[in-house]
Phi, psi and omega in degrees: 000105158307072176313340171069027166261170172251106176274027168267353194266105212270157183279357163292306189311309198299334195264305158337304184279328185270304197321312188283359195246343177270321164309323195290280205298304180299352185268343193255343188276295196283337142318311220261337195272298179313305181318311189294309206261337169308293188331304191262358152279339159259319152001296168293302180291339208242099172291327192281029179259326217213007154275314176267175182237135190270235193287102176079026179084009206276073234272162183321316162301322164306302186292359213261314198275004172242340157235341192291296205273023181280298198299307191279004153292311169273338138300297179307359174261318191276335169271271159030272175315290180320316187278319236249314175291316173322300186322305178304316194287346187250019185244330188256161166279160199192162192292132177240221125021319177241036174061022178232149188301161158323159132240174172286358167265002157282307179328123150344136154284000000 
């Protein structure tokens, strides 16, 4: 019965691919943590972040927490997704170019 996993993939390769996908998710968590905790760090250091006024009368801190740090959730999630599949896909065997698993005399140098 075909279950349809690929059983070539070793349990070093699997630990090795979780180890390098826990590196990631913590290099994108201490991005996320600086952002998070800068924003009320400028607020406090900075009068004009939260004095002058930009676009409608609208200060810089305002814009930042009502569109600014959305767009950077979402970037840092789409990059984030993006690396992490990458990672899995050149780290795990996978279906390749005809639809058979790699071997390794297929494999990119």
């Amino acid at each position: 019965m075909d279950d349809g996993v690929d059983g070539r993939d070793t349990p070093a390769e699997v630990d090795a691919t979780f180890r390098t996908l826990r590196r990631v998710a913590v290099g994108y968590f201490v991005v996320f943590l600086v952002a998070i905790v800068g924003f009320p760090l400028l607020a406090i250091t900075l009068d004009w972040w939260s004095a002058s006024r930009l676009v409608g009368g609208m200060s810089p801190g305002f814009l930042m927490a009502a569109f600014g740090l959305y767009a950077f959730f979402a970037l840092i999630g789409i990059a984030a997704a993006s690396l992490s599949s990458a990672v899995e896909a050149r780290m795990l065997g996978g279906p390749g170019p005809s639809g058979d698993a790699l071997d390794d005399a297929d494999a990119a140098p």
